[in-house]
PyMOL Python script that loads the backbone (N, CA, C, O; Angstrom):
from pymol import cmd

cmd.read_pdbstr("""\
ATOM      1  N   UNK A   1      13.392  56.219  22.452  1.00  0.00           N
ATOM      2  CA  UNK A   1      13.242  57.327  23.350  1.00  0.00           C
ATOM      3  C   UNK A   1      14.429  57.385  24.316  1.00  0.00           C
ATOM      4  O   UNK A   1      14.971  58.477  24.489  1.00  0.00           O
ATOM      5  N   UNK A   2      14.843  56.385  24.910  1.00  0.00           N
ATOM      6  CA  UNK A   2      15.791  55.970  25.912  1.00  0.00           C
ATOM      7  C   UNK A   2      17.139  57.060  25.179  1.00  0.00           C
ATOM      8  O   UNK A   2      17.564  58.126  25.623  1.00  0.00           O
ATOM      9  N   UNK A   3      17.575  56.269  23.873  1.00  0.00           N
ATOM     10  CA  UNK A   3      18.394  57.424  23.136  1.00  0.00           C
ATOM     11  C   UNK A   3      18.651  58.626  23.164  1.00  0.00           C
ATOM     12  O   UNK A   3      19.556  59.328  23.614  1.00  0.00           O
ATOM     13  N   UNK A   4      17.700  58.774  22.602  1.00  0.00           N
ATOM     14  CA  UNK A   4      17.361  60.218  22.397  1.00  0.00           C
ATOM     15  C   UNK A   4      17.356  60.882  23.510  1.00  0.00           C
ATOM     16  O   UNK A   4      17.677  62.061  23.368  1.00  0.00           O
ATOM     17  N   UNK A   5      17.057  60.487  24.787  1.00  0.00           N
ATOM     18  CA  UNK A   5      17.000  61.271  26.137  1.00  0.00           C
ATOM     19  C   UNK A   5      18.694  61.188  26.469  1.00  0.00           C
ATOM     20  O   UNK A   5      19.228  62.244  26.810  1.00  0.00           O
ATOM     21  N   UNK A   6      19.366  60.203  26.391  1.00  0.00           N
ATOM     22  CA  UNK A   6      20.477  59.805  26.928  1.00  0.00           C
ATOM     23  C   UNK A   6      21.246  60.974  26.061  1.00  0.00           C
ATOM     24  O   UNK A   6      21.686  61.951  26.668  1.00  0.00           O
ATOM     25  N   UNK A   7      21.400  60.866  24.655  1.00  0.00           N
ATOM     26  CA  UNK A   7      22.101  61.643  23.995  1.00  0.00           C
ATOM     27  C   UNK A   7      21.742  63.186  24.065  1.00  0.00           C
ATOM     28  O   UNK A   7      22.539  64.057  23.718  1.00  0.00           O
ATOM     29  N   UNK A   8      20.726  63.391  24.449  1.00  0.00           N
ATOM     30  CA  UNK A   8      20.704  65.356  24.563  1.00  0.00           C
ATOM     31  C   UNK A   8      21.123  65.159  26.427  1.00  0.00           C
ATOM     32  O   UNK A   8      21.752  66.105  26.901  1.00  0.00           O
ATOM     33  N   UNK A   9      20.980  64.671  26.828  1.00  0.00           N
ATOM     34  CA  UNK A   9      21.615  64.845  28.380  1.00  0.00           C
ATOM     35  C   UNK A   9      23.195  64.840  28.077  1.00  0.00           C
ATOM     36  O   UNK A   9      23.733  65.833  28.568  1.00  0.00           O
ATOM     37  N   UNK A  10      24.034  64.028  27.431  1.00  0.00           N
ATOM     38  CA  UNK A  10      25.029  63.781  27.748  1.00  0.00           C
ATOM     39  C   UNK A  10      25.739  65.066  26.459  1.00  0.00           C
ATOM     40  O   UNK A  10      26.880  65.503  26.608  1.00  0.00           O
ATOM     41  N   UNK A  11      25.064  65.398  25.566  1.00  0.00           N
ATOM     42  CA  UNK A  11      25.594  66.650  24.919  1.00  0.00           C
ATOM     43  C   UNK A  11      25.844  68.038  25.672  1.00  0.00           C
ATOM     44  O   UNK A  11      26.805  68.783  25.479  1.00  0.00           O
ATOM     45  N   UNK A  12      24.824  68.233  26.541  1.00  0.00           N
ATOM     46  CA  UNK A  12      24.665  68.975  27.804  1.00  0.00           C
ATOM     47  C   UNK A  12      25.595  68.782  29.061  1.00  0.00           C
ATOM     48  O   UNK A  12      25.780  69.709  29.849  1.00  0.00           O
ATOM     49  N   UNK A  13      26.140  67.614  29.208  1.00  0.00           N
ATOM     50  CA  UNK A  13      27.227  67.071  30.020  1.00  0.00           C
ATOM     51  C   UNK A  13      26.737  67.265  31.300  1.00  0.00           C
ATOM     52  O   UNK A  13      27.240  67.654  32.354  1.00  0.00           O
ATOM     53  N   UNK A  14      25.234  66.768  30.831  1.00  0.00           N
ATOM     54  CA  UNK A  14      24.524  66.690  32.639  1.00  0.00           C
ATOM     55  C   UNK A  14      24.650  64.983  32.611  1.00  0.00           C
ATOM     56  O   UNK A  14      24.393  64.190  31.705  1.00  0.00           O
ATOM     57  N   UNK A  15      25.266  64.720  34.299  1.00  0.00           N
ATOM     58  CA  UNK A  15      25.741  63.620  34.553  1.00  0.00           C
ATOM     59  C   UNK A  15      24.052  63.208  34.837  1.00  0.00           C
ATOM     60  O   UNK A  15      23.216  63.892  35.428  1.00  0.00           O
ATOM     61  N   UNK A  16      23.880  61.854  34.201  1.00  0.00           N
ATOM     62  CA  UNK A  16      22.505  61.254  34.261  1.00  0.00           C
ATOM     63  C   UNK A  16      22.546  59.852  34.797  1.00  0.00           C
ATOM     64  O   UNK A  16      23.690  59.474  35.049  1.00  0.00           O
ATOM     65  N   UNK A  17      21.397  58.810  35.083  1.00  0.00           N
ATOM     66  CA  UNK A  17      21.111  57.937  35.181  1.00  0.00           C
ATOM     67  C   UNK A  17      19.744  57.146  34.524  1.00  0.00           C
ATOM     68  O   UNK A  17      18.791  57.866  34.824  1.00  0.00           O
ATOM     69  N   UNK A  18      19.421  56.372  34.019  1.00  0.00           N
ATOM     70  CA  UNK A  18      17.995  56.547  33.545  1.00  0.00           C
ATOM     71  C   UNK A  18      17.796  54.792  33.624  1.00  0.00           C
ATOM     72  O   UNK A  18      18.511  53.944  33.089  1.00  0.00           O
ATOM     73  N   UNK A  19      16.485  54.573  34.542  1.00  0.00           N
ATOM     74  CA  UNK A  19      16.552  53.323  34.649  1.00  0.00           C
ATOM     75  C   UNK A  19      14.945  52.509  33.870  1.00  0.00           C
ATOM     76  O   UNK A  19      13.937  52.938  34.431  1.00  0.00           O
ATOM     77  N   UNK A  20      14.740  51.800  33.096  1.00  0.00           N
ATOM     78  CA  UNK A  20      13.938  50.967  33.103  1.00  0.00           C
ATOM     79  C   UNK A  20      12.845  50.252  33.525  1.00  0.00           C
ATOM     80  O   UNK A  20      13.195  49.159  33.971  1.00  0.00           O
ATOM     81  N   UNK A  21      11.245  50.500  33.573  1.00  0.00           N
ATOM     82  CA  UNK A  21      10.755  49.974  34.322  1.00  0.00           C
ATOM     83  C   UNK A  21       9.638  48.813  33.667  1.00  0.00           C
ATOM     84  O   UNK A  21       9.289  49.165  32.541  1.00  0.00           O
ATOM     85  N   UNK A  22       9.380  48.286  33.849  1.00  0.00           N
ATOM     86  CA  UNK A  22       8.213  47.327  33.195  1.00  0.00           C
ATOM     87  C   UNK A  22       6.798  47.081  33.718  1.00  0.00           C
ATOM     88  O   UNK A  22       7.044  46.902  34.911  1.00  0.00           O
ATOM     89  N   UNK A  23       5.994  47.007  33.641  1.00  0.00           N
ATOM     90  CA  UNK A  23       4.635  46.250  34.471  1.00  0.00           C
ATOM     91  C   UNK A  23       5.053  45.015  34.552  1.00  0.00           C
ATOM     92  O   UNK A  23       5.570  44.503  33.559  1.00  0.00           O
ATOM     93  N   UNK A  24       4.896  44.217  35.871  1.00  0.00           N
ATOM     94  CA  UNK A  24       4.703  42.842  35.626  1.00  0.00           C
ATOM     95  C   UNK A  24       3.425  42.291  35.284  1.00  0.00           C
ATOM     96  O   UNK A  24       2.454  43.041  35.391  1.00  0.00           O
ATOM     97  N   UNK A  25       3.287  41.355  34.972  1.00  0.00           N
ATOM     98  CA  UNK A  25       2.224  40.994  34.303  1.00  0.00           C
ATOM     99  C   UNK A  25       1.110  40.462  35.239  1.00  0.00           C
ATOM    100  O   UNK A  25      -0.026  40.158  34.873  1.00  0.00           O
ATOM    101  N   UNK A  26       1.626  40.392  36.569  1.00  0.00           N
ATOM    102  CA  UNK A  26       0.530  40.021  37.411  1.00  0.00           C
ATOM    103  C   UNK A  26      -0.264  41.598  37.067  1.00  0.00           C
ATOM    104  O   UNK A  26      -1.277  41.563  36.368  1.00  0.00           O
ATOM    105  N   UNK A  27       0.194  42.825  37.539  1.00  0.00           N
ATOM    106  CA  UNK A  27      -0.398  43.709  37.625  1.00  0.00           C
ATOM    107  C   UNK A  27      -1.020  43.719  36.750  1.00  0.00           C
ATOM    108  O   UNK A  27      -2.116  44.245  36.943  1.00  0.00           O
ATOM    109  N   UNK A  28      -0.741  43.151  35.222  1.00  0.00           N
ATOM    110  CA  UNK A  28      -1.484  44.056  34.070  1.00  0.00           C
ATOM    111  C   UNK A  28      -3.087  43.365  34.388  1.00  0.00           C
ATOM    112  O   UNK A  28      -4.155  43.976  34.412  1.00  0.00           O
ATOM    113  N   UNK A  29      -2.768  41.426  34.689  1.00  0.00           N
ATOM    114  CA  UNK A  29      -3.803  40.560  34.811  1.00  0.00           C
ATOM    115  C   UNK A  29      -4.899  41.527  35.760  1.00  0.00           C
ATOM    116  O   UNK A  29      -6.004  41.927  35.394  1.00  0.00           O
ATOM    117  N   UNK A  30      -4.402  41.702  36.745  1.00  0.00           N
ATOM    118  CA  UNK A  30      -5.274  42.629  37.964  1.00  0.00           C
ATOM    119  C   UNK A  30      -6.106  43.893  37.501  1.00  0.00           C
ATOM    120  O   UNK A  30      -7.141  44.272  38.050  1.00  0.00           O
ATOM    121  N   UNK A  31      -5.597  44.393  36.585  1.00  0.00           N
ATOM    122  CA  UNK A  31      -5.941  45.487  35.961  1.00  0.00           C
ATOM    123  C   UNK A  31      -7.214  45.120  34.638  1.00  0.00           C
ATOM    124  O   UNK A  31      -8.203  45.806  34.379  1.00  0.00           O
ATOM    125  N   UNK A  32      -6.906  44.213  34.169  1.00  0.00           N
ATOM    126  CA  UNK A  32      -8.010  43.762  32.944  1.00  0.00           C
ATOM    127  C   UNK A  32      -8.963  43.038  33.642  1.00  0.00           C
ATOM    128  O   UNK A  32      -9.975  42.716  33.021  1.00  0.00           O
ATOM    129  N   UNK A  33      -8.835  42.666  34.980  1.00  0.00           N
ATOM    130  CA  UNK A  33      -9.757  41.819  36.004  1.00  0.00           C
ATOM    131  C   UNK A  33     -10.866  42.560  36.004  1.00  0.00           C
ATOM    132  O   UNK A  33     -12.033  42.232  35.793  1.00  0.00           O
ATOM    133  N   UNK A  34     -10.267  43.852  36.327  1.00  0.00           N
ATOM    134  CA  UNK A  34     -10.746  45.145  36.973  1.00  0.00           C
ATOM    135  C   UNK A  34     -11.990  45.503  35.995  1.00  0.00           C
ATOM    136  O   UNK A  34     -13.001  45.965  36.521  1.00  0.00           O
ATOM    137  N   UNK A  35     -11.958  45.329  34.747  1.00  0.00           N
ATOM    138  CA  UNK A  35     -12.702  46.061  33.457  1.00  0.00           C
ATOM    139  C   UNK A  35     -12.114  46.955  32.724  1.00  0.00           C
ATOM    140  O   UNK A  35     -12.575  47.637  31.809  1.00  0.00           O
ATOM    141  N   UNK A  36     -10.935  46.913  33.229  1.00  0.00           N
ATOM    142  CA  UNK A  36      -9.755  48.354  32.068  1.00  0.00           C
ATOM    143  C   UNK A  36      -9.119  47.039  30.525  1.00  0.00           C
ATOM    144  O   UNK A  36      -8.669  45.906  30.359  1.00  0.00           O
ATOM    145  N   UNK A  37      -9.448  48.029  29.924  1.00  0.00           N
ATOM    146  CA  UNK A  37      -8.660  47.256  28.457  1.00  0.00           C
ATOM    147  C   UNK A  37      -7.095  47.583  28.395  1.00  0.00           C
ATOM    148  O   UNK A  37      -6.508  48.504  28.964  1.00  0.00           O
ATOM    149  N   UNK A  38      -6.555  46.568  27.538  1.00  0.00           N
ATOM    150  CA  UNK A  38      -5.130  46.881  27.532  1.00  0.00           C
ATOM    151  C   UNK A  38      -5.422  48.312  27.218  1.00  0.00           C
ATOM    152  O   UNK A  38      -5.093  49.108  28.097  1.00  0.00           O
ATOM    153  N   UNK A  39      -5.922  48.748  26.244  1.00  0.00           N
ATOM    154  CA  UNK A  39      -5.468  50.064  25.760  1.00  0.00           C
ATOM    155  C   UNK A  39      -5.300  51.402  26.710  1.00  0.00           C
ATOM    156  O   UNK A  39      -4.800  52.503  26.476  1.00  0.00           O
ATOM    157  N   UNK A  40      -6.019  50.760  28.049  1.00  0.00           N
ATOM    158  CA  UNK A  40      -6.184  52.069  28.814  1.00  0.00           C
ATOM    159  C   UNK A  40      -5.517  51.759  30.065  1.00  0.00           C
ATOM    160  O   UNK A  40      -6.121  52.083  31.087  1.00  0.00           O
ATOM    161  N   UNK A  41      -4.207  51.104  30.202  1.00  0.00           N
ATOM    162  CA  UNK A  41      -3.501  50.859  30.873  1.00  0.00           C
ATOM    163  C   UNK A  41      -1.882  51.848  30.337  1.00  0.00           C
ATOM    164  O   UNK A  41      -0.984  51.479  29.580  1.00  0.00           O
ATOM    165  N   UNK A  42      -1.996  52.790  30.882  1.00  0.00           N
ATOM    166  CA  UNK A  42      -0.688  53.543  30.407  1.00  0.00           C
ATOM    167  C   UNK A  42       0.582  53.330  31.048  1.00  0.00           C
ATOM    168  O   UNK A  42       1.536  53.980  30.619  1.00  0.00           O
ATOM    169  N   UNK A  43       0.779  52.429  32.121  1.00  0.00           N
ATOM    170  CA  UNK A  43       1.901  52.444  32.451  1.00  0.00           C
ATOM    171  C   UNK A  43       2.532  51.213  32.151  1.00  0.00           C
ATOM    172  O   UNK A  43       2.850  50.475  33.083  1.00  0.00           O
ATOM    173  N   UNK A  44       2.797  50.835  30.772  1.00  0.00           N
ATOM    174  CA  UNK A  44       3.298  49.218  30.893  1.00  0.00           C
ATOM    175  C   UNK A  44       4.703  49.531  30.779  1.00  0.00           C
ATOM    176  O   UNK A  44       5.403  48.528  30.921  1.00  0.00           O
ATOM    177  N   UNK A  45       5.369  50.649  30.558  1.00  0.00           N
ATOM    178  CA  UNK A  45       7.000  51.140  30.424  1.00  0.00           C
ATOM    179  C   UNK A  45       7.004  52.415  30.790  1.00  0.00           C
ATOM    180  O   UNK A  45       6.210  53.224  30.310  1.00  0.00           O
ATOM    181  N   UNK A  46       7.971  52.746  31.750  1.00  0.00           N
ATOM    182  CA  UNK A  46       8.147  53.551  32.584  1.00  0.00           C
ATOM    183  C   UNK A  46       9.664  54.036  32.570  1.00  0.00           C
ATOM    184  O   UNK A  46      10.452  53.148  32.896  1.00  0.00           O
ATOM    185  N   UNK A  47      10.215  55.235  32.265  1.00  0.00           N
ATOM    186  CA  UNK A  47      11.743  55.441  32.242  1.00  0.00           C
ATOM    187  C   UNK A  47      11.855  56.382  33.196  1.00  0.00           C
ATOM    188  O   UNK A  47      11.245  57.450  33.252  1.00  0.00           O
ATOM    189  N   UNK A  48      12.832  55.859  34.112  1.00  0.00           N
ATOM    190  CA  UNK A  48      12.894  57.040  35.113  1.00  0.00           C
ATOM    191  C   UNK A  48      14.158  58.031  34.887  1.00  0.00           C
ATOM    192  O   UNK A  48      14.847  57.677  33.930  1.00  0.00           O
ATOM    193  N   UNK A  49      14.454  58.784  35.320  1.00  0.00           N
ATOM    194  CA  UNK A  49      15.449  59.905  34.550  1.00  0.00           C
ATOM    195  C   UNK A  49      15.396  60.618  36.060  1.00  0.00           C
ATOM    196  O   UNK A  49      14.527  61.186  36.721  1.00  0.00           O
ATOM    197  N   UNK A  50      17.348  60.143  36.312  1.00  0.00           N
ATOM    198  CA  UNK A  50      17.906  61.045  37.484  1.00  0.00           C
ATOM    199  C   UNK A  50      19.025  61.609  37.244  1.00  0.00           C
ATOM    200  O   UNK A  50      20.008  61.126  36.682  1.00  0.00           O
ATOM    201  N   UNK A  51      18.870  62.695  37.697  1.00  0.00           N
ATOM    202  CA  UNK A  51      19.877  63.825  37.350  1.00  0.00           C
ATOM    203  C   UNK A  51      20.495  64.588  38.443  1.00  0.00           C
ATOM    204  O   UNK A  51      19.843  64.760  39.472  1.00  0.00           O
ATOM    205  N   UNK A  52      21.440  64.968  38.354  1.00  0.00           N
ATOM    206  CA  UNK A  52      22.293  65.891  39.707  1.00  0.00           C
ATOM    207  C   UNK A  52      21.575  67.269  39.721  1.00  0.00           C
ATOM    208  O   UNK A  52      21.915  68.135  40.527  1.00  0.00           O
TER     209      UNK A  52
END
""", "prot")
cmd.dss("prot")
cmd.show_as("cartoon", "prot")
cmd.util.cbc("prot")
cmd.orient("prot")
């Protein structure tokens, strides 16, 4: 996905940035504590996308 976003931005010659995000794993632990299953935890990767 990262690609694919990077390469139609930069065909467009919009100056971009796009950064990486992860869950740490304390959070995910906190979250399955909670009664949520992995499966219903949607944010374990997160791409942020900044643009001028």
């Amino acid at each position: 996905m990262l690609a694919t976003i990077q390469h139609l931005l930069n065909d467009k010659n919009i100056h971009n940035e796009i950064k990486i995000r992860t869950k740490n794993i304390y959070g995910i632990y906190k979250r399955l504590n909670e009664g949520h299953r992995l499966s219903d935890i949607h944010d374990l990767l997160a791409l942020k996308i900044m643009v001028d």
